[in-house]
N, C-alpha and C positions, 0 to 999 in steps of 0.2 A: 727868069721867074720860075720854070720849071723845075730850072737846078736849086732854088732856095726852099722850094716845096718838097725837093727830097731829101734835103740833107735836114730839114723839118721834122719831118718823117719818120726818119731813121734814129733822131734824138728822143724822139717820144716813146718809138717800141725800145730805145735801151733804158726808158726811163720806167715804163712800163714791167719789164721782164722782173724784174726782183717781185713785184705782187703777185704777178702770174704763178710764179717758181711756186711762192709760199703758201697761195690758196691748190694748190695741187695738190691730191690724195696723196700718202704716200704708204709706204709698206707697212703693213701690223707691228708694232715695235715691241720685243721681246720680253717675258716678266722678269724684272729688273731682281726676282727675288723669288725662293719655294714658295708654293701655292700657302695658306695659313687656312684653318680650317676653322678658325676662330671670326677672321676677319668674311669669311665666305656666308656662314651662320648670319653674323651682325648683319650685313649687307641684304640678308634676305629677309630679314624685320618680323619672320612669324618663326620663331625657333628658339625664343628664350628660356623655355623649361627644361630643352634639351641639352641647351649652352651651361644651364649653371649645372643638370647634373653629370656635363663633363668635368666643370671645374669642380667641383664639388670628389668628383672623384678623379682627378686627375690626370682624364682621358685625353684630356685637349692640349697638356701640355708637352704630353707622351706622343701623342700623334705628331704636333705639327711640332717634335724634337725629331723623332724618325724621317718627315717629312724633308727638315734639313739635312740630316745626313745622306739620304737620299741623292737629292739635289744636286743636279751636276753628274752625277753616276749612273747615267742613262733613265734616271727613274727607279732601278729596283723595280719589282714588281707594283710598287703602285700601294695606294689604297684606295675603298669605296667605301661610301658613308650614305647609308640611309637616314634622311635626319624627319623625325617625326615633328608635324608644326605642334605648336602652342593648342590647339583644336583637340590635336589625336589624344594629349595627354587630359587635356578636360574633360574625353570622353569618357575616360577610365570611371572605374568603380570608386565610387572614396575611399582614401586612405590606402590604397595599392600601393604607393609609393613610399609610405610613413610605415607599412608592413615589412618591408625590404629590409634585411639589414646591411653593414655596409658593402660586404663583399660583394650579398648579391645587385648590390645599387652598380657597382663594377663589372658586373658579368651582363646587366642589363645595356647598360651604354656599351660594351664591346660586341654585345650579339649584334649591332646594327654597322659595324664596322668589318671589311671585311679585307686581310689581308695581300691584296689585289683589285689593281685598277681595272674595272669594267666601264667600257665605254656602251652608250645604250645599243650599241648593232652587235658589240661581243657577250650580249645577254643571250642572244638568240642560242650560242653555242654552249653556252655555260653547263657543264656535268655536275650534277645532283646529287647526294647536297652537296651543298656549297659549306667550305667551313669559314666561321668566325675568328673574331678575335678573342671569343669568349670560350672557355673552357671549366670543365666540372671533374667531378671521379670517376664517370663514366664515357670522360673524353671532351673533345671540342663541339660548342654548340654548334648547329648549323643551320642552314636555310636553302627553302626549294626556290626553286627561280624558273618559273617557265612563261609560256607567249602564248599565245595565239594566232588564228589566222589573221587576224587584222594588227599581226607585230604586234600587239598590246601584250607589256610586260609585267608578271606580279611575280610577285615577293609571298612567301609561308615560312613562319616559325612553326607550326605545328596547329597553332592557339590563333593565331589569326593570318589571314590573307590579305595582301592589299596592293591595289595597282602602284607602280613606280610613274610619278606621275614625270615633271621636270628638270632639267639638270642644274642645278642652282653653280657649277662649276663642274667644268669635263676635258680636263688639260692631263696629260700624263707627267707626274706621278699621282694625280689625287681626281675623285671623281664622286659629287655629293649629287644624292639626290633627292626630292622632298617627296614622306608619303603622309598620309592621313589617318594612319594607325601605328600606334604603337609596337613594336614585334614584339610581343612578349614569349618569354621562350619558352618550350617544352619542358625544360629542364627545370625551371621555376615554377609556372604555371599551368603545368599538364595536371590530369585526374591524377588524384593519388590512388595506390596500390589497396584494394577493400583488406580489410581486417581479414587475420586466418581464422577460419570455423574451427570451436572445439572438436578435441579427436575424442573418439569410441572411451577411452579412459579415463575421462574427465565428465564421465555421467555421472546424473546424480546420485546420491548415495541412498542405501540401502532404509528403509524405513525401520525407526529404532534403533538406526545405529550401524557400524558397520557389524559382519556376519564375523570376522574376523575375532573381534573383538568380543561376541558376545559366543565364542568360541573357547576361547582363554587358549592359551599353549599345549601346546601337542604334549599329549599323556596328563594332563591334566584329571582326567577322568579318574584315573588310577590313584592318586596321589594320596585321597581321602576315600575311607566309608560314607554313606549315607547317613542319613540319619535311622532308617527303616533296619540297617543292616547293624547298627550299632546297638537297637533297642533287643532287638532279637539275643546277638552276645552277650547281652545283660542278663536277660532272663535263664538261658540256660546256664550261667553261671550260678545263679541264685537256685536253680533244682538242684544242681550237681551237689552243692553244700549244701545242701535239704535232705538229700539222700545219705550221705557218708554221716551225718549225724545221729540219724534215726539207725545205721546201724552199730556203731558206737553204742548206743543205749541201748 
């Protein structure tokens, strides 16, 4: 009896074992494919303004083209994406974005891209500025990156600040992460330069005209008699043949 109870037994843990096998955790299974930085957006459901003006400018297709090339080739250095929600762009001022023309609609989605992966703990070291994927005539856009004592990390375009909040993806080569402002960049939306002040020679002009002009040309004075100096010539004319006549007679 004992022996039919084990050989029992034994048929039930080998019947058992293939369920057991299958509900076991098992290792994290590798990405089957480059990180897509399209499909990372989608997936985070508040980032639709930013999504279309990647496609819109054809930031998305560029990125996650480098992304695959990338891919496989230890990562390359990476890239980082600050993606602003659908919020930060409502906050804007109206019409800020219908202002833009195309290029700068281009230079705006690449300031938030940065060409290198930061992972949130390699912010801490990060050297200042940081540059962009955006570039102008006076060089590549940039942005400040620094922490705090409580590790809390923000982000500066010049124009605004704003903390880096979660990583909506943080695998190397690509690393997104969601803030609530826009970075609008200095380069776009800094103060403009005030107007030059009139110089010393550009005062106003002379009452009745310029002096120059009521001047006339040099030796001008010379050129004619008077009138006073011409009456005078007359008259001694007119004695002189007064006189030779009266001796005559």
């Amino acid at each position: 009896m004992a022996q039919r109870i084990a050989v029992a037994a034994a048929f039930l843990a080998l019947a058992l074992a293939p369920a057991a096998l299958a509900q076991s955790p098992g290792p994290a299974a590798a990405p089957a494919g480059p990180p897509n930085v399209t499909a990372t957006l989608e997936k985070g459901g508040q980032y639709t303004t930013f999504m279309r003006l990647m496609k819109e400018t054809q930031q998305d297709t560029q990125l996650n083209s480098q992304l695959n090339s990338s891919f496989g080739n230890n990562g390359g250095g990476g890239y980082t994406v600050f993606a602003p929600t659908d919020n930060a762009f409502n906050n804007l001022k109206p019409g800020t974005l219908n202002s833009l023309t195309q290029q700068q609609q281009v230079s705006l989605v690449q300031g938030h891209i940065l060409p290198l992966y930061y992972s949130m703990d390699s912010f801490q070291t990060a050297s200042n500025p940081v540059r962009t994927q955006a570039s102008g005539r006076d060089g590549p856009y940039t942005l400040n990156i620094t922490s705090d004592t409580n590790n809390q990390v923000n982000v500066s375009s010049g124009v605004v600040e704003v903390r880096i909040n979660n990583a909506l993806y943080s695998a190397k080569p690509l690393a997104v992460y969601s803030v609530d402002k826009v970075l609008l960049p200095l380069e776009l939306f800094g103060a403009k330069a005030p107007a030059a002040a009139p110089t010393a020679s550009q005062g106003k002009p002379k009452k009745g005209g310029s002096s120059d002009a009521a001047s006339g040309p040099a030796g001008s004075d010379d050129s004619a008699p008077t009138g006073a100096a011409s009456g005078r010539a007359v008259g001694w004319s007119v004695a002189g043949l007064a006189a030779a006549l009266a001796y005559l007679l």
